[in-house]
N, C-alpha and C positions, 0 to 999 in steps of 0.2 A: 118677464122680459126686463131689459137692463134697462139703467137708463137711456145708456149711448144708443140701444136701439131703438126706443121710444122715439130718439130725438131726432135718427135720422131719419123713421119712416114718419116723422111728422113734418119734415122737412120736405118731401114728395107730394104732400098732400094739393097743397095749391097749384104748385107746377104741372102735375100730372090733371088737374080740373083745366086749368087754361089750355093746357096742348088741346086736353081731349073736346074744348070748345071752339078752338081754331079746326080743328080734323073736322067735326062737325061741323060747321059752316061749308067749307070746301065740299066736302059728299052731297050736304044739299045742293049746293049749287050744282055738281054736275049729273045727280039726278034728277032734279028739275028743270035742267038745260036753262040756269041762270046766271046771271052775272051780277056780283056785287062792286066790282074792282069803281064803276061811277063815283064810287061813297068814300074813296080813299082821299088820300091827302093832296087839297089842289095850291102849292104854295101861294103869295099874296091875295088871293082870292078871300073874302071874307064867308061865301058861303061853302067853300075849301077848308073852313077851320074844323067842320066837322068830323073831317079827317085825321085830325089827332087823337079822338077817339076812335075809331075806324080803321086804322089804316094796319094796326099790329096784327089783327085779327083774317085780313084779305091778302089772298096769296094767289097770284097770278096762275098758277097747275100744279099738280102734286112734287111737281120736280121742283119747282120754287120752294112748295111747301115742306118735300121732305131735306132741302138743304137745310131749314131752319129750324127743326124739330128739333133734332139731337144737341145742338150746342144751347138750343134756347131751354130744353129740360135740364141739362147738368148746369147751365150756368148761375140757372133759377133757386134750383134745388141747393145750389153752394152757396148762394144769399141765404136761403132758409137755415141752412146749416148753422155758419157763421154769424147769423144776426139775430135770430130765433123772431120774437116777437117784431122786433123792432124791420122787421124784414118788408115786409106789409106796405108799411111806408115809404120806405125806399122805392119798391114795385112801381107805388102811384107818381111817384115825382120821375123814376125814370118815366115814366109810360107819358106824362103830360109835358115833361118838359125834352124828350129827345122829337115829342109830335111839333109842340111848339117851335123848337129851332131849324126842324129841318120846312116846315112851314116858311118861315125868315131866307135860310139859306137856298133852299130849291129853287130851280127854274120855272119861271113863270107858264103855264099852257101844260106841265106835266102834272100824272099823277103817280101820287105816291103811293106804292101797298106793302105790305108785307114786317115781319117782324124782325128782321135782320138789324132794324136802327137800335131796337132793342137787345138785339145779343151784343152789338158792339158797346153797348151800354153798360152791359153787363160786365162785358170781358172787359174793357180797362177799369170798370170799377173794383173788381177783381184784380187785379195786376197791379192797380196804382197802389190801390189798402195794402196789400200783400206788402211793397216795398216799405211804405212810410209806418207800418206799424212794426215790421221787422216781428212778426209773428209768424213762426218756423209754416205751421199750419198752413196758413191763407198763402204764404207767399211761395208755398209749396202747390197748393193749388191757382195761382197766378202763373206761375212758370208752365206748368200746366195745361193752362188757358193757350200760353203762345205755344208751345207745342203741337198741341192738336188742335188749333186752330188758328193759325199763323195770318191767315188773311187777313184780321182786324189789324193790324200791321200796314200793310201794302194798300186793304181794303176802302181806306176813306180817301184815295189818290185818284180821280177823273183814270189817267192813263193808263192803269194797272186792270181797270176793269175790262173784261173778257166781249162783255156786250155792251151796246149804249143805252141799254134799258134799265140797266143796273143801277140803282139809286144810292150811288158813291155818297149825294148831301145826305141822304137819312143816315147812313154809314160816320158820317164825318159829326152828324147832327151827336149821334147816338155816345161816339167814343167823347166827344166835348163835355155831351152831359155827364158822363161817368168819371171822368177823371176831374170836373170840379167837386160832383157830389162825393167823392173818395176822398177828398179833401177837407171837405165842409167838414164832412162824418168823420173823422178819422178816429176818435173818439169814442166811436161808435162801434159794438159787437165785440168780438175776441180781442185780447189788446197782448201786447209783448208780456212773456213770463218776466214777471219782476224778480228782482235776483234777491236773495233773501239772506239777511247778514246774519253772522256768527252762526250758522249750520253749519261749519267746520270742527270737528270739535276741539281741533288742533289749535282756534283760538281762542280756547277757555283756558283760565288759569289753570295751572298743573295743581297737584293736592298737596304739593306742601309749601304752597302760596296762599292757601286757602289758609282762613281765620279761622279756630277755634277747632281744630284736629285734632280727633284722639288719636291717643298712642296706645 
């Protein structure tokens, strides 16, 4: 096997354990006729905070849950790609600081579930890195991102949302986080092809500039 393929089917590896532990939660619940959504994110609330652990994982029905599957595995799987090891980490600080802000920014009496703070996390982090490193790659896979899912856009906008159940702060919370840590990181994973001098060969001396030529 090659490299390139090693490295993308290592890059699925965590992505596809998290979906398949979100999917599992969900089926419990609704073969055991239970609810976990209580355990989500209750903003100012102090025993609400446990909810930024909690909240990525709890998805209101399988329609909530199958909205966030597909964009939350590619977007995942395109950090692991892009960032290899260092990717890990990222995950964590998305996951604790888009819980923590949208905790801050949320309406008091609501709760919050679901992983969409985190795809919006994802996707500007993705799109911001893409532009500021000017690496053909990621900012191919940025453009990308707004293509086939253009909502993160419109998405963190109160007015735009379809229902009022829609948690626009986690959305607002998620893209905030992502476009400071694109920034912080920038530094960080694939970086711009460096342009490499005198690979021309046009600008080596010609050979009868050259010292010490025979004839």
């Amino acid at each position: 096997m090659s490299k390139e393929k090693r490295e993308f089917y290592s890059a699925l590896i965590v992505p596809t354990a998290l979906l398949l532990l979100i999917w599992v939660i969900k089926i419990y619940e609704v073969v055991f006729n239970v609810s976990f959504s209580n355990y989500g994110l209750k903003p100012h609330s102090i025993e609400g905070l446990i909810g930024i652990l909690t909240m990525p994982f709890l998805h209101a029905d399988f329609s909530h849950l199958s909205s966030n599957s597909l964009a939350f595995f590619v977007l995942l799987s395109g950090l692991y790609l892009f960032y290899k090891s260092f990717a890990t980490t990222l995950v964590l600080e998305f996951y604790l600081f888009t819980g923590f802000a949208t905790w801050i920014i949320g309406s008091e009496g609501e709760v919050h579930i679901g992983a969409s703070g985190i795809v919006y996390c994802l996707a500007w982090f993705h799109i911001i890195s893409g532009f500021i490193k000017r690496n053909k790659q990621q900012a191919a896979f940025g453009l990308l991102v707004i293509f086939l899912y253009g909502s993160v856009v419109w998405g963190i906008f109160p007015m735009f949302q379809p229902s009022a159940h829609i948690s626009w702060q986690g959305h607002l919370a998620g893209a905030i986080t992502g476009v400071v840590l694109s920034i912080l990181y920038k530094d960080k994973g694939i970086q711009k092809q460096k342009e490499e001098d005198n690979d021309d060969p046009s600008d080596e001396d010609p050979y009868w500039l050259e010292e010490n030529n025979e004839l």
